[in-house]
C-alpha positions in Angstrom: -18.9 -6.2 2.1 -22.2 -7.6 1.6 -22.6 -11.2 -0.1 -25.0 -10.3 -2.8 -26.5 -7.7 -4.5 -28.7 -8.2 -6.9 -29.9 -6.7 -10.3 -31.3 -3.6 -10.2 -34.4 -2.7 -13.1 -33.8 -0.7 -16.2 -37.6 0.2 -15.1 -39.6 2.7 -14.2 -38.2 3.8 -10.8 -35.8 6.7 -10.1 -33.1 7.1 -12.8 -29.9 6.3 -12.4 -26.9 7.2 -14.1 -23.4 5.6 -15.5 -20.2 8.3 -15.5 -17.8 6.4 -16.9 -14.9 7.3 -14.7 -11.6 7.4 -16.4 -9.7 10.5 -14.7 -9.0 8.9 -11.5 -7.2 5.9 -13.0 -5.4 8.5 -14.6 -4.6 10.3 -11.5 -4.2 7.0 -9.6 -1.3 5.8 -12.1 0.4 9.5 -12.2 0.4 8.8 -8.1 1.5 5.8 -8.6 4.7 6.9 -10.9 5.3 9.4 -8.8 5.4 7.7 -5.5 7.5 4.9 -7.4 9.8 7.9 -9.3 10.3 9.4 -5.1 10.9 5.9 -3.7 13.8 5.0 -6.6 15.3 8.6 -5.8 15.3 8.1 -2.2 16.2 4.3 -3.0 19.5 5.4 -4.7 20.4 8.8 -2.5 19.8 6.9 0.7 20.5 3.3 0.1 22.8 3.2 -3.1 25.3 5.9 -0.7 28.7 4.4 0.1 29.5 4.8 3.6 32.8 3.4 3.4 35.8 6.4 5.0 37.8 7.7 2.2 41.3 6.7 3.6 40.3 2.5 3.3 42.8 0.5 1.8 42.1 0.0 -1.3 42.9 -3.2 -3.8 46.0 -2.1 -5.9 45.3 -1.9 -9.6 47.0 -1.1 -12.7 48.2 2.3 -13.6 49.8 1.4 -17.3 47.1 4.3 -19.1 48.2 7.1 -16.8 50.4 9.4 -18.1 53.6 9.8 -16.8 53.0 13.5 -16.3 50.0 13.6 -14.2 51.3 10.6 -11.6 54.6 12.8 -11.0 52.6 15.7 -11.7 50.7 18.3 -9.2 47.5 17.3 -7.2 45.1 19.9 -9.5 44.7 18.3 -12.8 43.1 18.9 -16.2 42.3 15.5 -17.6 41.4 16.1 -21.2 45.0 17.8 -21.6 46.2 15.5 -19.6 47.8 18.4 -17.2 48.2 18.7 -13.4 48.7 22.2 -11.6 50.6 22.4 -8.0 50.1 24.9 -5.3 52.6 27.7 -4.6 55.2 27.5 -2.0 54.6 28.3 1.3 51.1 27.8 0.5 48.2 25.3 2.1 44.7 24.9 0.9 42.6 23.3 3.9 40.0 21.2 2.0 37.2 19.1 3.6 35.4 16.2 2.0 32.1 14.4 3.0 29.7 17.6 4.3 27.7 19.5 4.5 26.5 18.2 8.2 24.1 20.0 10.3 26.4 19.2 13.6 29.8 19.3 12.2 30.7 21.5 9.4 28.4 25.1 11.2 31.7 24.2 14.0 34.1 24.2 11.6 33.1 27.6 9.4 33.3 29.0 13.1 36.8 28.2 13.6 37.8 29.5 9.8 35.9 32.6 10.4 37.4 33.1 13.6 40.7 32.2 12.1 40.3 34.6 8.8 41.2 31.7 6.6 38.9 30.6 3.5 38.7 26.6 2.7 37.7 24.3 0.0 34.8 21.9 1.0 33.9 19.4 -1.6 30.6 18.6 -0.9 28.1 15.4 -1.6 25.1 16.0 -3.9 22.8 13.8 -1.5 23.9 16.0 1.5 23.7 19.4 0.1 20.4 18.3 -0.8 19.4 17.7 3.0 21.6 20.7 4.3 21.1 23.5 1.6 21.2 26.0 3.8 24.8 25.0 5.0 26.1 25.1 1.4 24.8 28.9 0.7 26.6 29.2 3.7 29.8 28.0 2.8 29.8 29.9 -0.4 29.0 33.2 1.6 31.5 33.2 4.2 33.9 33.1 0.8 34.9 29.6 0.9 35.3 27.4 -2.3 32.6 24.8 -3.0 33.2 21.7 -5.1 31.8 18.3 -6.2 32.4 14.9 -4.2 30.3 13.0 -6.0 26.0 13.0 -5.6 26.1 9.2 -3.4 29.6 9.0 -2.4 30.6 6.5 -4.7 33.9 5.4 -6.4 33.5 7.1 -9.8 36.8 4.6 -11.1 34.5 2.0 -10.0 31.8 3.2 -11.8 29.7 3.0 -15.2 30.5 5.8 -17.8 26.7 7.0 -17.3 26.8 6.7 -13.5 29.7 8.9 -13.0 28.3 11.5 -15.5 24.8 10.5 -13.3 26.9 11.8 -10.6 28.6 14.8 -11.0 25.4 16.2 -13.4 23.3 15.6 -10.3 25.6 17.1 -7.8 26.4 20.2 -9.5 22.3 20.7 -10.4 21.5 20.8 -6.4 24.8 22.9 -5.7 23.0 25.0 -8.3 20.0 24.6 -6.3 21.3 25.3 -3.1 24.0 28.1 -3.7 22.8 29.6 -6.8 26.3 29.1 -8.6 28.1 26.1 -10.6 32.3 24.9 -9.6 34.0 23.3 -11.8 36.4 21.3 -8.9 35.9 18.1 -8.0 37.3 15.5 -5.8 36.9 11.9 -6.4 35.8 9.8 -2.9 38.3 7.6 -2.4 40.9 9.2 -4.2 44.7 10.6 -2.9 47.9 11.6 -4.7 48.4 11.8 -8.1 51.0 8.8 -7.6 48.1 6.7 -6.4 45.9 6.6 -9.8 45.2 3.7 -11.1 43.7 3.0 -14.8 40.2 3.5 -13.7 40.7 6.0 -11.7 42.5 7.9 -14.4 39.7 7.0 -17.0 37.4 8.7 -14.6 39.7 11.6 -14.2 39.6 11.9 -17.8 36.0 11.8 -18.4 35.1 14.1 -15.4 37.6 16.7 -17.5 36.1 16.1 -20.8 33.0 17.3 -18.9 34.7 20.3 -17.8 35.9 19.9 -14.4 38.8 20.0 -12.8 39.9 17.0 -10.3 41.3 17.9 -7.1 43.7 15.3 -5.2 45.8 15.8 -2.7 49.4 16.3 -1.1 49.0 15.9 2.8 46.0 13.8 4.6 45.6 14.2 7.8 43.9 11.2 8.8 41.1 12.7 10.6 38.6 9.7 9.4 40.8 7.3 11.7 40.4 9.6 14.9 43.8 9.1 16.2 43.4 12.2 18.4 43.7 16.3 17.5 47.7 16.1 18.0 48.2 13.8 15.7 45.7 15.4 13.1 48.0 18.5 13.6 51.2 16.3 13.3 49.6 14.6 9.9 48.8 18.1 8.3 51.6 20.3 9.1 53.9 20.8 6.1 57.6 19.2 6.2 59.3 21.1 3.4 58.4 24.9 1.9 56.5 23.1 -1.2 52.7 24.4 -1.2 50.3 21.5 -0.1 46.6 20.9 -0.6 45.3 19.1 3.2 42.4 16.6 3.3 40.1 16.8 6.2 36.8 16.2 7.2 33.2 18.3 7.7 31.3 15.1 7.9 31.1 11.3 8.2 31.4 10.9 11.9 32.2 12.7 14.9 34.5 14.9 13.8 35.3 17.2 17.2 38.9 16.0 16.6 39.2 18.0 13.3 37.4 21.1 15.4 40.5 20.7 17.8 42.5 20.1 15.8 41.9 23.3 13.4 42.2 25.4 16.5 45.9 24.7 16.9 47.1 23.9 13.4 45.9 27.6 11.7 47.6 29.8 14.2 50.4 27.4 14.4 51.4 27.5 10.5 50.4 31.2 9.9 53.1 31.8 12.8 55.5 30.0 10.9 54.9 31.9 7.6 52.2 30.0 6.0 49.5 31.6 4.0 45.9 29.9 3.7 44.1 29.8 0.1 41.5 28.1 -1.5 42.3 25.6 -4.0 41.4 28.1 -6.5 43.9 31.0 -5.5 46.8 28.4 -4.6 46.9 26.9 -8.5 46.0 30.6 -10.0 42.8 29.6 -11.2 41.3 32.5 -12.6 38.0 31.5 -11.6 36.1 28.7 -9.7 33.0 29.2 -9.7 30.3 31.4 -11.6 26.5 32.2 -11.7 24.4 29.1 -12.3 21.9 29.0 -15.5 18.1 29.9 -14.7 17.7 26.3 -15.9 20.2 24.6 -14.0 19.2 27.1 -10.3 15.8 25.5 -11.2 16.5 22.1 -12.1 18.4 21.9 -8.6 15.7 23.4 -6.4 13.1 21.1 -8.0 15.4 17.7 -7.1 16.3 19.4 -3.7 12.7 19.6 -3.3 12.0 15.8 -4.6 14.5 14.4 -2.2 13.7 16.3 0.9 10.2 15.5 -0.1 10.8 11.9 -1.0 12.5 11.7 2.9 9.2 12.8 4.2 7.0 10.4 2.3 8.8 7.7 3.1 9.1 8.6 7.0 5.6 9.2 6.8 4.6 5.6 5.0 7.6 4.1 7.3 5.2 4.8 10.4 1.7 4.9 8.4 2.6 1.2 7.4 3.7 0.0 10.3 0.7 1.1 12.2 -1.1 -0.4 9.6 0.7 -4.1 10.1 -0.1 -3.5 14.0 -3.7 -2.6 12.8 -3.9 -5.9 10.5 -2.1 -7.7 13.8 -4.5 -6.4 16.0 -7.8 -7.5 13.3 -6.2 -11.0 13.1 -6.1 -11.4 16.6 -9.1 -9.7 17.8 -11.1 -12.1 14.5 -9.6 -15.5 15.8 -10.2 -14.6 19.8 -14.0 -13.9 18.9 -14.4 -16.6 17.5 -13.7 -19.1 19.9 -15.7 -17.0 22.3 -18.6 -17.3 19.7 -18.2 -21.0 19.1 -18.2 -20.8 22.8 -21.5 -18.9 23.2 -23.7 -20.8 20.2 -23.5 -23.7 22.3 -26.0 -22.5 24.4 -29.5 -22.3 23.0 -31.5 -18.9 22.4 -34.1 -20.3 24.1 -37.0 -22.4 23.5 -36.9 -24.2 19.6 -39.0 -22.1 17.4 -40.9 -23.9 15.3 -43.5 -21.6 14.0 -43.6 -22.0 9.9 -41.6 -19.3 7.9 -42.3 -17.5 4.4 -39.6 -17.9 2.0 -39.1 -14.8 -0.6 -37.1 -15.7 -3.8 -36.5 -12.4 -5.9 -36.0 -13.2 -9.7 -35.0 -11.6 -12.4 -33.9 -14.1 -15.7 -32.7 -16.7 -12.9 -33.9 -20.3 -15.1 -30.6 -21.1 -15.3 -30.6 -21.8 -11.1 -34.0 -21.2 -9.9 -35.1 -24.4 -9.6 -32.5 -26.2 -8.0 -32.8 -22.9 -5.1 -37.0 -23.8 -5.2 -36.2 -27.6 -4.7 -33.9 -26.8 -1.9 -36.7 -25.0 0.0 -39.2 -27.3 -0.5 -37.3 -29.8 1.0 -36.6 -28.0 4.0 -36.5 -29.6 7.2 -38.6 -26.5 8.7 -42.4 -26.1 7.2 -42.2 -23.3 5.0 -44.2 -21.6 2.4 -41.7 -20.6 -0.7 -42.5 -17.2 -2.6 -40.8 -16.4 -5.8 -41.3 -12.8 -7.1 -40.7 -12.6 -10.7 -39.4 -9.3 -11.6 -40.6 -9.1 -15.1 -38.2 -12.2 -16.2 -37.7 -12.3 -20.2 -36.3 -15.9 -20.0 -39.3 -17.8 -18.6 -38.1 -17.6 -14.2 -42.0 -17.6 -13.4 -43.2 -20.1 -16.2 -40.5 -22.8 -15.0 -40.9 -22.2 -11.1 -45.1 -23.2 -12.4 -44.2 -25.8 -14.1 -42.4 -27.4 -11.1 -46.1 -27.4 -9.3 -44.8 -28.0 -6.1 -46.2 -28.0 -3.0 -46.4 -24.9 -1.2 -44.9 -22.5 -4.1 -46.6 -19.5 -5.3 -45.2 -17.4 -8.0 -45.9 -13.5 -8.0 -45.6 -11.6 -11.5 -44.3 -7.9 -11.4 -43.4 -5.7 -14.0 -39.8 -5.1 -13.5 -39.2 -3.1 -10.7 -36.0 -4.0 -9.0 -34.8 -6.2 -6.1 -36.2 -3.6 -3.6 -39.7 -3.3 -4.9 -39.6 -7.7 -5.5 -38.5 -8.1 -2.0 -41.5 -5.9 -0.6 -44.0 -7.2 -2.6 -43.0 -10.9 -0.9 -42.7 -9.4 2.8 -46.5 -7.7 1.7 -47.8 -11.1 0.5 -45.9 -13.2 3.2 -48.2 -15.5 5.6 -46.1 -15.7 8.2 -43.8 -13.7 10.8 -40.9 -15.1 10.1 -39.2 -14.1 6.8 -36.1 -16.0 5.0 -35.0 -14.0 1.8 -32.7 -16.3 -0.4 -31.8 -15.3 -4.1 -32.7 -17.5 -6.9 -28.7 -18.4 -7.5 -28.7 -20.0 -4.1 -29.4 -23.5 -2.7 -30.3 -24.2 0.8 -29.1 -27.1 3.1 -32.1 -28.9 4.6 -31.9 -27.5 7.8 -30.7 -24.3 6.9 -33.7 -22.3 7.7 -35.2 -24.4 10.6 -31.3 -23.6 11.6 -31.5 -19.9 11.0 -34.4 -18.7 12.6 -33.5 -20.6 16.4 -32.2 -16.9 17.2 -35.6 -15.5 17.0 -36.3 -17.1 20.1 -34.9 -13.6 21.6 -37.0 -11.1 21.7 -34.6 -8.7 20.8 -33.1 -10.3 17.3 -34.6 -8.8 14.5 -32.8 -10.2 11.5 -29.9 -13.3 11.1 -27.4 -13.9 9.0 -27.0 -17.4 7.6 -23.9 -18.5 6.1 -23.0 -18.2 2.4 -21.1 -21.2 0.8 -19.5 -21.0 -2.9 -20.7 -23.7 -5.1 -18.8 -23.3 -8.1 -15.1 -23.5 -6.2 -13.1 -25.4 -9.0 -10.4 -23.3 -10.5 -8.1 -20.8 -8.5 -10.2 -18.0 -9.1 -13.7 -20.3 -7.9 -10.7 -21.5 -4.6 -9.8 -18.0 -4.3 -13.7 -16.8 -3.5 -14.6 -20.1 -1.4 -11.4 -18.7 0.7 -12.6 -15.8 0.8 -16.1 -16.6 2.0 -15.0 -19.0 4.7 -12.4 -16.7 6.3 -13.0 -13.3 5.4 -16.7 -13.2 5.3 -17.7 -15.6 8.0 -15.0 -14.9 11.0 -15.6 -11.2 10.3 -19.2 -12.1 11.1 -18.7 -14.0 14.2 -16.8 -10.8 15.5 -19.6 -8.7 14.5 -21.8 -10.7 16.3 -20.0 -10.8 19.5 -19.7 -6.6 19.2 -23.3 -6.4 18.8 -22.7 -4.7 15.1 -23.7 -6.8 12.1 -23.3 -4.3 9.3 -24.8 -7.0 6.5 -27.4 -9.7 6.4 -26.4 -10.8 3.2 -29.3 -11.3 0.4 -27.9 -14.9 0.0 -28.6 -16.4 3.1 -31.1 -13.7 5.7 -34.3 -14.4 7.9 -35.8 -11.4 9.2 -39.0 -10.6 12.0 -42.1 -9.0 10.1 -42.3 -6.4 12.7 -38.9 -5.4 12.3 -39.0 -5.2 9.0 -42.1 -2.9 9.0 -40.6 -0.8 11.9 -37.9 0.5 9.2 -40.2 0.5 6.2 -39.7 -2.5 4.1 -36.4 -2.8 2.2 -34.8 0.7 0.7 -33.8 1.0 -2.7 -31.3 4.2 -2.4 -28.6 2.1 -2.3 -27.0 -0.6 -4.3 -26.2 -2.9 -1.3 -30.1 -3.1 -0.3 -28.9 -5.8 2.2 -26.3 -3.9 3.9 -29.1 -0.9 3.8 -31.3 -3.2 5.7 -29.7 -4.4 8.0 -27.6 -1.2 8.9 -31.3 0.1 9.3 -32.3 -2.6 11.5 -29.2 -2.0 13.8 -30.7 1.9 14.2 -33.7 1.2 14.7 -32.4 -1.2 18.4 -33.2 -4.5 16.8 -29.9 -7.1 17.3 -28.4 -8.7 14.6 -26.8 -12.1 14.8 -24.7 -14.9 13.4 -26.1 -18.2 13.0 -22.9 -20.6 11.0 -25.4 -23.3 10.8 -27.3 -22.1 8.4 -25.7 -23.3 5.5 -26.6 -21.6 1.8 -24.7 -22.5 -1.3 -24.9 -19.9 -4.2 -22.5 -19.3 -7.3 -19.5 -17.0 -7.4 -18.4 -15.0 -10.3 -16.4 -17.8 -12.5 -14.5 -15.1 -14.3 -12.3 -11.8 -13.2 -14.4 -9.4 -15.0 -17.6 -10.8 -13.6 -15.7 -10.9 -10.0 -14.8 -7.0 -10.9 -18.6 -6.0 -11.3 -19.9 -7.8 -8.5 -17.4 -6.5 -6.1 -18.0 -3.1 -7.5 -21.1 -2.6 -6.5 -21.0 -4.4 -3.7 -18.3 -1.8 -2.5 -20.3 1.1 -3.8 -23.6 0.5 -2.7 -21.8 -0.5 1.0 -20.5 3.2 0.7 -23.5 4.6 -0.2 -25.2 2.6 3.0 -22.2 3.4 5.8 -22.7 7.0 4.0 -26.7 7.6 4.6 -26.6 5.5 8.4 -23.2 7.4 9.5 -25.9 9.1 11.6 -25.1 5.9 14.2 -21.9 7.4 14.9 -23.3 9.5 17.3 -26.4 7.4 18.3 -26.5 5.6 21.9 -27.9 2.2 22.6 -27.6 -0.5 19.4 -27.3 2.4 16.7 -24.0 3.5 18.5 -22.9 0.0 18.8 -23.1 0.0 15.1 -22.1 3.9 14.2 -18.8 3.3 16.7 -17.8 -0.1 16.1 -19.5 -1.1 12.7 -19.0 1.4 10.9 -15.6 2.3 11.7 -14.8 -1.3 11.6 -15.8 -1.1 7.7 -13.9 2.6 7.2 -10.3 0.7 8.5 -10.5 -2.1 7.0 -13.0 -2.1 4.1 -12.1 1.3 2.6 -8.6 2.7 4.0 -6.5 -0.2 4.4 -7.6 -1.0 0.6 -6.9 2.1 -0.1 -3.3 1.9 1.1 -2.4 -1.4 -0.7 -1.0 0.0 -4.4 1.3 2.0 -1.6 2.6 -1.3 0.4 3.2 -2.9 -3.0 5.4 -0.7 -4.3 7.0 0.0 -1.0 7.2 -3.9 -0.7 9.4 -3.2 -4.1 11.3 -1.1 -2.9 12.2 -2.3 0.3 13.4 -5.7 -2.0 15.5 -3.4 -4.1 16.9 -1.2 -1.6 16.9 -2.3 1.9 16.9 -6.2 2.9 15.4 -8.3 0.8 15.4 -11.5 3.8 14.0 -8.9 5.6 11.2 -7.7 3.7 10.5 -11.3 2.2 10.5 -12.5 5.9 7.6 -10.0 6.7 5.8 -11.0 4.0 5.9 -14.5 5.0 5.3 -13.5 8.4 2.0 -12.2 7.4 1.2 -14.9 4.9 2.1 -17.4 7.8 -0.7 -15.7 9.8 -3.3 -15.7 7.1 -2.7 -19.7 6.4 -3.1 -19.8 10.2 -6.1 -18.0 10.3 -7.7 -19.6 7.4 -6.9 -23.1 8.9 -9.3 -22.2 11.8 -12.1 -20.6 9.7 -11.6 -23.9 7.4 -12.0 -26.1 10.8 -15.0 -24.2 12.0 -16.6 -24.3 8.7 -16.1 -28.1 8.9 -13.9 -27.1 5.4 -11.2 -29.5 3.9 -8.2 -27.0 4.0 -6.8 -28.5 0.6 -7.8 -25.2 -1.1 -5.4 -23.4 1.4 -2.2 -23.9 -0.8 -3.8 -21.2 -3.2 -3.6 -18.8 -0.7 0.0 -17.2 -1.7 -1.2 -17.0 -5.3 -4.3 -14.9 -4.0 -2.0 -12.3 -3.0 -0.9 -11.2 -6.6 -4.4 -11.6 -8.3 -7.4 -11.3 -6.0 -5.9 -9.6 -3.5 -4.9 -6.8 -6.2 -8.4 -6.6 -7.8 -10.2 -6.7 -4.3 -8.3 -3.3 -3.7 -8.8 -1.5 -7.2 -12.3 -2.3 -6.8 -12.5 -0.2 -3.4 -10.1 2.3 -5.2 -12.6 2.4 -8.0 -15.5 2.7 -5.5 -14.2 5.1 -3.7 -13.6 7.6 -6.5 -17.0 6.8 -8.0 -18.4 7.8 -4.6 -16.1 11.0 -4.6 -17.7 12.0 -8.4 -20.8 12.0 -7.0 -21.7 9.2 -10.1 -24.7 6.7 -9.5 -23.3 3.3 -10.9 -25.8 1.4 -12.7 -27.0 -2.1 -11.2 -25.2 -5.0 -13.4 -26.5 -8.4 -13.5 -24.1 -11.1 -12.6 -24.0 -13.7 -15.3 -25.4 -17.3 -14.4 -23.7 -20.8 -14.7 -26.3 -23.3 -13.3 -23.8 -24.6 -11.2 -26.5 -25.0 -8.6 -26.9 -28.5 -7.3 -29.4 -30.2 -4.6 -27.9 -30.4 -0.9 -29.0 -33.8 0.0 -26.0 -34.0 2.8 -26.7 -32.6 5.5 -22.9 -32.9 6.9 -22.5 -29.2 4.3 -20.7 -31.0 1.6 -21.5 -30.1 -2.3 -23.7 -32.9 -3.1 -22.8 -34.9 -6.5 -26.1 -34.9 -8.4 -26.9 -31.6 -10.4 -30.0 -30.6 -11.3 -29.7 -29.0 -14.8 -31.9 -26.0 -15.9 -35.0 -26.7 -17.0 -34.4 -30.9 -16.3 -38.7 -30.9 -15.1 -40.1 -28.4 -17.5 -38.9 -31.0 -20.4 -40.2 -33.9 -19.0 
């Protein structure tokens, strides 16, 4: 973005007005819940899911609270009465735990139909969710459907409300999915009735104080070892006459051993007498399942339709931020390369040393409180110059002090106030020379800053240069934060611009422009709030090149407080939309306006608008991927990346001839000023999409401004306070 815009009029030009915008933080903080409320769902459906195979051994606990009559009891049981239910004789329930799986359970409703025989499948929440289709499926072929749990976790294990999290959940998207409710349900992890243990039992007894009833079992096959389809038959097959309820598998692996397996064991028992039930018909239930609630059918398709949505989202911001690190990757590499090869080529001269004498324009509006120091600095140049302050109908006596200096080669120009635009013109109109520096009246030049920044008019074809913009006022984190920022955001961004031919910003701090040009394009536009980035876009169009020149060395004052920060990067960001908005003519231009349109201008879109715009997203994602996934991980990419920046800002800091002591702020930049940097753009961006006009703030002063007299670049000691000569 451009380094300094400055105040526009309350006058009597075109009118602007200021929508306060308050819907789009609205609707930014609903997306922001609700991208948060989809990434905690996925978070627990995906990440909280235990993946563990039900027949693990499992730590032996006590089993002093279960009655006597449910351990010796029948696998079916009723835990608020405390009573257990066991199949009839001669008859076997085939139930399968863990689906429904796309590959897996389809093969095995083949085999059943095939077979004539109707199962029990006690299904997980999370996967009827991502299978629905397999669950309505189930419940048409007229197979029981029951409850395993919504994640797959040990409900014994398990808070109170997470079990009750569990099993409401589950039945809501079996709801969802099939359009009725069950009342079975199988505990993961569980067996026999022998094999409770006190939590399992309080479980047991909750889940039936809820209304269900919990399913255990007599036989399991051990399918979820895979010892082979034989021995799967040789595990399930019946010893006595007594009925038996069978555990197998519809998911949770490769389960081509159970399809095998099935294909033997039904024709094998029925041959030898056996009949096939549901859990349902073998205990007598009257009845399993019935119609789900309108409430409940719709409560289930809406978190079906959040989970399969949230997996979506988060495949899609899986890939969109990964191509956005390659993209930053990419930046950082292509930022640091160019500059080398611009160090490189600034070694050799533009040409012959240009020496002609330059006009100076100082726009001012209420500026006592630094003008003078920025006069001073001029004066002393080691380039002849003539200085020009416009005074743009000051209230606080700009023009009066400026006079009072008398120094040599000053002239002060009253206007009515008018704006930057209009001041800026009327010094390029009363301007002696060719050669034109534009410096604000909050900035300080070095004294060979401008003899430095006009060498590159000795090409022909350079029409404007950008000089470099120092902070001033860099005490305090926020003041480190900015300097940071100008030294290795600003300035290596420039060198690469400069290399590509596609300076987007001359910034109003630090600029020297050719007459000509300037009067090729008509003078300086005020349609935009970033006049500067207008400008200079302008220039680009019009074939004129725009260069770099790190010599040139300006100091000026950064906002000294967030809020000021906030509305000087707001309209900086605006007014550079409104400028890539009115020139994206150059995408399709040829020659330097294409260079511009295609590399400029896109260069600002990526990483100046939708990278910004991205950043609430990789924050919370950042969150989640702590919560959820691997926190060394994630905290290792963030390092990564931090690493890099530290990196890069060690060469911008060495370039710059910069101490790198303010470096060590850099990871603190990342939760303050990196965060406000992007809800300005956010801010911008929706300002720009409302169609509002914001209204040009002035940046509050400090007269931090003090005399270069080194010219090494370092802040000189010796201030010069506001209004020291007009008291003398």
């Amino acid at each position: 973005m451009s380094k300094n815009r400055r105040r526009r009029s309350r006058g009597r030009h075109s009118p602007v007005r200021n929508v306060p915008l308050r819907t789009h933080w609205l609707l930014l903080t609903t997306l922001v819940l609700t991208l948060s409320a989809a990434l905690l769902l996925q978070g627990y459906t995906q990440h909280l899911f235990d993946t563990r195979p039900d027949g693990i051994p499992r730590e032996r606990r006590a089993a002093t609270s279960v009655p006597a009559q449910v351990s010796s009891g029948g696998p079916v049981i009723d835990g608020a009465a405390a009573r257990t239910a066991t199949p009839a004789d001669r008859t076997i329930a085939l139930t399968f735990d863990d689906g429904p799986d796309p590959v897996w359970t389809p093969k095995i409703l083949d085999v059943l139909r095939r077979h004539d025989v109707r199962a029990t499948f006690f299904t997980v929440g999370n996967r009827v969710a991502e299978n629905p289709g397999l669950a309505r499926r189930i419940v048409e072929d007229g197979h029981q459907i029951g409850l395993h749990s919504f994640t797959h976790t040990d409900l014994g294990s398990a808070s109170r409300w997470r079990r009750s999290l569990e099993l409401r959940q589950t039945q809501l998207v079996v709801a969802g999915a099939t359009g009725v409710t069950t009342p079975l349900l199988r505990p993961p992890y569980s067996s026999s009735s022998a094999a409770l243990t006190d939590a399992d039992w309080d479980a047991v007894r909750q889940a039936g104080q809820d209304g269900y009833l919990t399913v255990l079992t007599t036989r399991d096959s051990e399918d979820w070892r895979r010892p082979g389809a034989g021995q799967i038959v040789a595990n399930a097959t019946p010893k006595g006459s007594g009925g038996e309820i069978v555990l197998l598998h519809d998911a949770g692996g490769d389960r081509a051993q159970t399809v095998a397996a099935l294909e033997q064991l039904v024709p094998r028992l029925k041959a030898g007498g056996w009949r096939f039930t549901t859990v349902g018909q073998a205990v007598s239930l009257p009845r399993t399942t019935q119609p789900a609630a309108t409430s409940d059918r719709l409560q289930g398709l809406a978190l079906i339709t959040a989970i399969r949505g949230g997996d979506a989202v988060l495949e899609a911001l899986s890939w969109l931020l990964w191509g956005a690190g390659a993209v930053s990757l990419l930046r950082a590499v292509a930022v640091v390369v160019a500059a080398r090869r611009h160090v490189r080529m600034r070694r050799r001269p533009w040409g012959a040393p240009v020496t002609a004498p330059v006009s100076v324009i100082v726009p001012a509006y209420n500026e006592s409180a630094g003008i003078e120091a920025a006069v001073r600095s001029l004066v002393a140049s080691d380039h002849p110059v003539e200085v020009i302050v416009v005074d743009d109908g000051s209230t606080d006596g700009t023009a009066d002090l400026v006079e009072a200096l008398r120094l040599p080669g000053v002239r002060v120009i009253r206007q009515q106030n008018a704006g930057k635009p209009a001041a800026l013109n009327t010094g390029i109109a009363a301007a002696s020379y060719d050669l034109l520096v534009m410096v604000d009246g909050d900035t300080v030049f070095e004294p060979d800053a401008v003899r430095m920044i006009v060498q590159p008019f000795a090409h022909r074809r350079v029409g404007a240069v950008s000089g470099n913009a120092k902070v001033v006022n860099r005490g305090g984190l926020l003041g480190r934060w900015q300097h940071i920022e100008y030294v290795v955001g600003f300035n290596l961004d420039r060198r690469l611009f400069d290399l590509a031919e596609c300076m987007p910003t001359v910034p109003g701090a630090v600029g020297a422009f050719r007459r000509e040009a300037l009067l090729r394009v008509g003078g300086v536009s005020g349609t935009t709030l970033a006049e500067d980035t207008d400008l200079t876009m302008a220039l680009c169009r019009d074939g004129w090149r725009v260069v770099y020149e790190e010599r040139a060395k300006a100091w000026t004052e950064a906002p000294a407080t967030l809020g000021a920060l906030w509305k000087q990067r707001y309209r900086w960001c605006y007014g550079t939309l409104q400028a890539m908005w009115k020139h994206r003519g150059a995408l399709t231009q040829r020659g330097q306006a294409g260079k511009l349109g295609r590399r400029g201008l896109v260069y600002l879109l990526t990483f100046q608008v939708l990278l910004p715009l991205l950043a609430p997203v990789v924050d919370i994602f950042a969150v989640y991927g702590l919560v959820f996934l691997d926190p060394v991980r994630i905290l290792g990419l963030w390092t990564a990346f931090l690493v890099l920046q530290v990196l890069m800002g060690l060469y911008a800091f060495h370039l710059d001839d910069e101490r790198p002591g303010p470096l060590w702020s850099l990871p603190l930049q990342q939760f303050v000023h990196r965060q406000l940097m992007y809800l300005v753009v956010i801010q911008s961006v929706f300002t720009a999409v409302a169609g509002s006009r914001l209204r040009w703030q002035r940046m509050e002063r400090y007269g931090s401004l003090r005399m270069p007299v080194d010219p090494a670049g370092q802040v000189p000691p010796a201030r010069v306070e506001p209004h020291q000569e007009a008291h003398r």
